[in-house]
C-alpha positions in Angstrom: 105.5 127.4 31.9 107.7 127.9 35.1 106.1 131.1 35.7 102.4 129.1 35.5 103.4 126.6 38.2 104.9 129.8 40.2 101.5 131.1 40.5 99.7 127.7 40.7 102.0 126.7 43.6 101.5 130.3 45.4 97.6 129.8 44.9 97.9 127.2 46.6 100.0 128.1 49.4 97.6 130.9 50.2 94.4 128.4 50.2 95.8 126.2 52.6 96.9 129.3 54.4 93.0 130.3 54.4 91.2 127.2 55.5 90.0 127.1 58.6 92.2 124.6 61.2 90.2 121.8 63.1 89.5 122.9 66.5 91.3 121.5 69.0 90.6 118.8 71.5 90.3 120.3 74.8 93.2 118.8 76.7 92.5 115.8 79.2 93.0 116.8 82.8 95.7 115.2 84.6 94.4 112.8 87.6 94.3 114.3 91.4 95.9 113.0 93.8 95.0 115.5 96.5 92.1 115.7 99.7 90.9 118.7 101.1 89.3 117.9 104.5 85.7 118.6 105.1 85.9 120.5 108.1 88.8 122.2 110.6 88.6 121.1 114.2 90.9 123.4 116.9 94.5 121.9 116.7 95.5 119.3 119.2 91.3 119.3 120.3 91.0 115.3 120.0 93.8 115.5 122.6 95.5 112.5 120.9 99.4 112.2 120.1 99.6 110.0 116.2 102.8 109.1 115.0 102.2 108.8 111.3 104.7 106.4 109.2 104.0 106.9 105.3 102.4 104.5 103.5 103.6 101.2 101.8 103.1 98.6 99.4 102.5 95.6 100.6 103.1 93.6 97.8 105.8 91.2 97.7 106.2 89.2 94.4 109.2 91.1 92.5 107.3 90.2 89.1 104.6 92.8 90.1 105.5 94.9 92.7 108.8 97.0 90.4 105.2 98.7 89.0 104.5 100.5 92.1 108.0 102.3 91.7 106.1 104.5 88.5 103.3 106.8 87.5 100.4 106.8 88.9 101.2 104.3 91.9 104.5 106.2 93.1 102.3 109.2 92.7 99.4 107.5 95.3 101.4 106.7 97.7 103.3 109.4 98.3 100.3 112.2 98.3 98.7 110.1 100.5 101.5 110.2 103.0 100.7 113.9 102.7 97.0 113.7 103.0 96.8 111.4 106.3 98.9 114.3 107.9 97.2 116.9 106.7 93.5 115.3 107.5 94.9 113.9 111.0 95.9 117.4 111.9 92.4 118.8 110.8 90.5 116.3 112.6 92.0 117.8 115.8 95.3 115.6 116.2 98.6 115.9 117.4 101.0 114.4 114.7 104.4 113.3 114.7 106.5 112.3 111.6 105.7 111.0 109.0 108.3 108.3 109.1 109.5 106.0 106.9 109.0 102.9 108.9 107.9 101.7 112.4 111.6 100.3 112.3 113.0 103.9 111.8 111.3 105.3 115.1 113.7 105.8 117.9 112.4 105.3 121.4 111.9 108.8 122.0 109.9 108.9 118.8 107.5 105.8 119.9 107.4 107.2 123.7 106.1 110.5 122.8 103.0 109.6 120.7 100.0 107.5 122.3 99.7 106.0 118.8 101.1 104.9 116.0 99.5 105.1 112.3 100.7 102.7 109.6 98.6 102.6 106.7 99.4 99.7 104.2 98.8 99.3 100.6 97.0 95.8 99.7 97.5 96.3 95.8 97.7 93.9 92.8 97.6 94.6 89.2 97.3 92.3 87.1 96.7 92.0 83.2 93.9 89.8 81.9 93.4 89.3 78.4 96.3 90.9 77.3 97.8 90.4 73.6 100.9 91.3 71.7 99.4 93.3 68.3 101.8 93.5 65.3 102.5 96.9 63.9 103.3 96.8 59.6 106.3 99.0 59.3 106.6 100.2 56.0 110.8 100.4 56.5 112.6 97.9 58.9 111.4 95.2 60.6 107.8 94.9 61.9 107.5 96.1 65.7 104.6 95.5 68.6 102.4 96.9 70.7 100.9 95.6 74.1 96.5 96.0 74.3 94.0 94.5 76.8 93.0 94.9 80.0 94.4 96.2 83.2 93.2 95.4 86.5 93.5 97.0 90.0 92.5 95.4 93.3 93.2 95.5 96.9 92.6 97.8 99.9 93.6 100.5 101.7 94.4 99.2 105.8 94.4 101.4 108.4 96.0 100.8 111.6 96.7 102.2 114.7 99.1 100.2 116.8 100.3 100.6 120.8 103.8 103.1 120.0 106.0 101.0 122.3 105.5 97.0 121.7 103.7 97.3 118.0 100.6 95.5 119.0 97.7 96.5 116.9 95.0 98.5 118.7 92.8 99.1 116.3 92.2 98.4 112.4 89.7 99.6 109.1 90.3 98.3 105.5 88.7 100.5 102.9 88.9 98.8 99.3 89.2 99.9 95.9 86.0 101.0 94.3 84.9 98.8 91.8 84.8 101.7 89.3 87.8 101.9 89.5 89.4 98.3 89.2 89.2 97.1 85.2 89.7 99.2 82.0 90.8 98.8 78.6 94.4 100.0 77.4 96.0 100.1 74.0 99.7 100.8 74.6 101.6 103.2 72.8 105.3 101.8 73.4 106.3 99.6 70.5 109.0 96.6 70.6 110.7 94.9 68.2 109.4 91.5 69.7 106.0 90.3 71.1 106.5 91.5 75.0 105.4 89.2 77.4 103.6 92.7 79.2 103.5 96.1 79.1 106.0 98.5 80.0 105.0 100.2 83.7 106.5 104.1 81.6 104.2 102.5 78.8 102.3 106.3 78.1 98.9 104.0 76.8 99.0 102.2 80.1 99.7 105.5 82.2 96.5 107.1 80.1 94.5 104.5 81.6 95.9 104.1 85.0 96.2 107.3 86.0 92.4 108.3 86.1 91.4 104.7 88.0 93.9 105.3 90.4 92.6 109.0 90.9 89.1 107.5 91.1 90.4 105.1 94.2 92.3 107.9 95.7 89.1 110.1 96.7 86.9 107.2 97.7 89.5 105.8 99.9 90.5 109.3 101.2 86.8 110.1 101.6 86.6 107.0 103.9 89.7 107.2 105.7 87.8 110.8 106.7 84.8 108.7 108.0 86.7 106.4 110.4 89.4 109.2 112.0 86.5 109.9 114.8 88.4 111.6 117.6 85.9 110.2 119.9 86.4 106.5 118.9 90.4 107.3 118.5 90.7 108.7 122.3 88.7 104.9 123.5 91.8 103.0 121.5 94.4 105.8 123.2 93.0 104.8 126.7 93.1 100.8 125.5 96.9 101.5 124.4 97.6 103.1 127.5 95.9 100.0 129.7 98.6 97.8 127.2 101.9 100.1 128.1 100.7 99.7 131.9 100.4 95.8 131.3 103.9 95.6 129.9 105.2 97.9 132.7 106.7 100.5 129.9 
């Protein structure tokens, strides 16, 4: 008898060994946060000094805004620190920095540039329908699970400002696509109580976020492209310079 289940058991073995696997799923490609500029003019052609600071969140309620300090959004803002420089230099700029702050800028910083860049990020996310689903644990005590909706709006503002008093100069606001702003999430972090929201390392949540905030990322890029006309930027340098001659700098 033991040596009929020693031969049933290999037989087995060597079926399962045989049968074809289940392809697998081709994986999902992470979200870009990157630009590549369109075109390369001469460096320092636009014959225009930018101080660049980095980008920031605007956002100010503490309930919402600790999200911006994880994936994708840390991710966003940061590349696109990167980007502005990168697609400043291309369209024929001088550029300075990037700085943290306008507040970080010493005077020979802000007197050495005609303007200053200081892009801000209008963002809100918010969580409409969401629900706390039970999950039946066969051992232990029952956990949960966050699903609904997640929902990104806002803009993108652009402005250049005179270097030495701060006064804004010039200003373009390019918003979040709407195919980009609402989208379903099931959220893969359990808890052993009904969360009043999701987790912002929540992997579900990231799944979903990541793409939409790749999606906004290009069309906002795309635009900031659009606006960065050298010809329309040297009219705001000679406005700025018609300022620092008013306040005698």
């Amino acid at each position: 008898m033991r040596n009929v289940l020693a031969i049933l058991i290999l037989a087995l073995l060597f079926v399962s060994g045989c049968a074809p696997t289940a392809p697998k799923a081709p994986p999902t490609p992470p979200p870009v946060f990157d630009f590549t500029p369109a075109s390369t003019e001469p460096p320092n052609s636009a014959g225009v000094t930018l101080a660049l600071v980095n980008p920031s969140y605007s956002e100010t309620n503490p309930d919402k805004s600790a999200i911006f300090a994880y994936y994708p959004f840390v991710d966003f803002q940061r590349n696109m620190g990167r980007d502005f420089e990168e697609m400043l230099i291309a369209r024929g700029f001088s550029v300075t920095g990037p700085f943290r702050s306008w507040d970080d800028m010493t005077f020979p910083d802000k007197n050495g540039c005609d303007l200053i860049l200081r892009p801000s990020l209008d963002v809100s996310v918010d969580f409409p329908g969401l629900q706390a689903q039970e999950v039946i644990m066969l051992i232990g005590d029952n956990q949960y699970k966050v699903v609904g909706q997640v929902a990104v709006r806002g803009r993108v503002t652009l402005a250049l400002t005179e270097s030495l008093s701060g006064e804004k100069m010039w200003s373009k606001s390019v918003d979040i696509p709407a195919a980009s702003q609402v989208a379903n999430f099931t959220g893969e972090r359990r808890y052993p109580a009904p969360p009043s929201g999701p987790d912002p390392n929540d992997p579900g949540l990231q799944k979903v976020l990541g793409p939409m905030m790749s999606t906004a990322y290009k069309a906002v890029m795309d635009a900031a492209w659009r606006h960065f006309d050298p010809a329309e930027i040297q009219i705001v340098k000679r406005e700025g310079q018609i300022v620092k001659d008013k306040k005698r700098y």
